[in-house]
C-alpha positions as a Markdown table, in Angstrom:
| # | Residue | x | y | z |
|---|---|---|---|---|
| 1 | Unk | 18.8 | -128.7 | -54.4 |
| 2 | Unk | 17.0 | -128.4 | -57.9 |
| 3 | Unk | 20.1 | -129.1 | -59.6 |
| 4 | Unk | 21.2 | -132.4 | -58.4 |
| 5 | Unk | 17.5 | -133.7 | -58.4 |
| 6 | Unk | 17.1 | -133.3 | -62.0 |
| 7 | Unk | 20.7 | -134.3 | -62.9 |
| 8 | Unk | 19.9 | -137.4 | -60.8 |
| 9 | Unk | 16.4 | -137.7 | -62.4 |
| 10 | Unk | 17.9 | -137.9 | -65.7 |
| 11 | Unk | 20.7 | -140.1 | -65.5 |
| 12 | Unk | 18.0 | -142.4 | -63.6 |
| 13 | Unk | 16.3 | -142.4 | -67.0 |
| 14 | Unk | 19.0 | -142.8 | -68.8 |
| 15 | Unk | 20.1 | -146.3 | -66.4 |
| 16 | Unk | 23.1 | -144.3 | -65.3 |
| 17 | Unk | 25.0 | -143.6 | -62.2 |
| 18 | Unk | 26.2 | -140.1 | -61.2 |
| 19 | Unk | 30.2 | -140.2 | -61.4 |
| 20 | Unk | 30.6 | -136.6 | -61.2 |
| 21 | Unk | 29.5 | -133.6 | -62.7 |
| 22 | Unk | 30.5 | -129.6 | -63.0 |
| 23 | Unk | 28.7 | -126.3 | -63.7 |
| 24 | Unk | 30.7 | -124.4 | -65.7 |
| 25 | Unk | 30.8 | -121.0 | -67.2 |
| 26 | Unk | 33.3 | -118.1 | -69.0 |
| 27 | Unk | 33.2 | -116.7 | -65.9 |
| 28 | Unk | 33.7 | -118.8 | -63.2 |
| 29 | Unk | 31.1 | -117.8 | -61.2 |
| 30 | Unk | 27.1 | -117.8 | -61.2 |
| 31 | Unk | 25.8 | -114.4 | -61.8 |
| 32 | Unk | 22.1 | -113.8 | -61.1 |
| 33 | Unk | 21.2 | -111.2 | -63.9 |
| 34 | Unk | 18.0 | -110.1 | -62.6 |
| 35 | Unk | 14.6 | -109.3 | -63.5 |
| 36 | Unk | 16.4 | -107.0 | -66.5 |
| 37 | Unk | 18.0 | -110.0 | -68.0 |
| 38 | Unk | 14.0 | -111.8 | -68.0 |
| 39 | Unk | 12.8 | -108.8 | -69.5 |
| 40 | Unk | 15.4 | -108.5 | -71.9 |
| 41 | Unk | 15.2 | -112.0 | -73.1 |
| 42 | Unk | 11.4 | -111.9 | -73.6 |
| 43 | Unk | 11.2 | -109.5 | -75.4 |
| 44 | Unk | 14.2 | -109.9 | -77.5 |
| 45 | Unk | 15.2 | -113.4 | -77.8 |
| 46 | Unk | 13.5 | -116.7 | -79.2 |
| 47 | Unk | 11.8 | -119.2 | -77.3 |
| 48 | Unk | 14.5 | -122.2 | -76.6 |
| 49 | Unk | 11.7 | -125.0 | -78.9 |
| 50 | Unk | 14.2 | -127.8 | -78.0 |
| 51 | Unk | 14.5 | -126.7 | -74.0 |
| 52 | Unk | 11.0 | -125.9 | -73.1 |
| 53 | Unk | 9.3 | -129.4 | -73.3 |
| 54 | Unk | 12.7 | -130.8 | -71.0 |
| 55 | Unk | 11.8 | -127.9 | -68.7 |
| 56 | Unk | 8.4 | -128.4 | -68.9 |
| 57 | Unk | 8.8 | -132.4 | -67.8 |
| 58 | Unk | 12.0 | -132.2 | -65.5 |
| 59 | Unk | 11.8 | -129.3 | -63.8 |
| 60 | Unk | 7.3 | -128.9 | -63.8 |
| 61 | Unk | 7.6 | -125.0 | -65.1 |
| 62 | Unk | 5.0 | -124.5 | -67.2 |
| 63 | Unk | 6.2 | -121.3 | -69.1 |
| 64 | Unk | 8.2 | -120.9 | -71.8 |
| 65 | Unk | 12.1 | -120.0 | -71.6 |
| 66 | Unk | 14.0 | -117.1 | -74.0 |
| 67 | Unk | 17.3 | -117.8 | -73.1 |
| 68 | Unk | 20.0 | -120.5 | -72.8 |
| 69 | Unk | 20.3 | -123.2 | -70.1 |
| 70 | Unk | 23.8 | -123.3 | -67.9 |
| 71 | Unk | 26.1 | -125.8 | -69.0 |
| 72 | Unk | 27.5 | -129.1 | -67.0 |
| 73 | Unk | 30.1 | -131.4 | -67.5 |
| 74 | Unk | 28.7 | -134.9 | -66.3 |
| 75 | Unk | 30.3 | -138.1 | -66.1 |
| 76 | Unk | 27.9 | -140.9 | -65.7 |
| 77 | Unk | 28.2 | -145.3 | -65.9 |
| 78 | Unk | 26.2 | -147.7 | -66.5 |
């Protein structure tokens, strides 16, 4: 699961341990938007500056992103 492994990878940089953690959304559900959304978003929306180099090191995709990241709620310790 590419989801825990970079959560996990991070807090590992960080010199934390995973308590918990929680996808969330408005609409409390995951929705896959398609190859219309992708479209969309290139050709409408700015690349993500800040995002791209984390995606580019955590996750090893080399392109750049137009649209937002999903959100998590994670509780680490040290």
């Amino acid at each position: 699961m590419q989801e825990q492994n970079v959560i996990n990878f991070f807090l590992e940089e960080l010199e934390l341990k995973l308590e918990w953690y929680k996808y969330i959304t408005s609409t409390g559900k995951r929705k896959n938007m398609g190859s219309e959304f992708a479209k969309f978003a290139r050709e409408n929306l700015p690349e993500q500056e800040s995002i791209n180099p984390l995606k580019y090191q955590y996750l090893k995709q080399n392109f750049p992103s137009s649209y937002a990241i999903d959100d998590y709620v994670i509780i680490a310790r040290r």
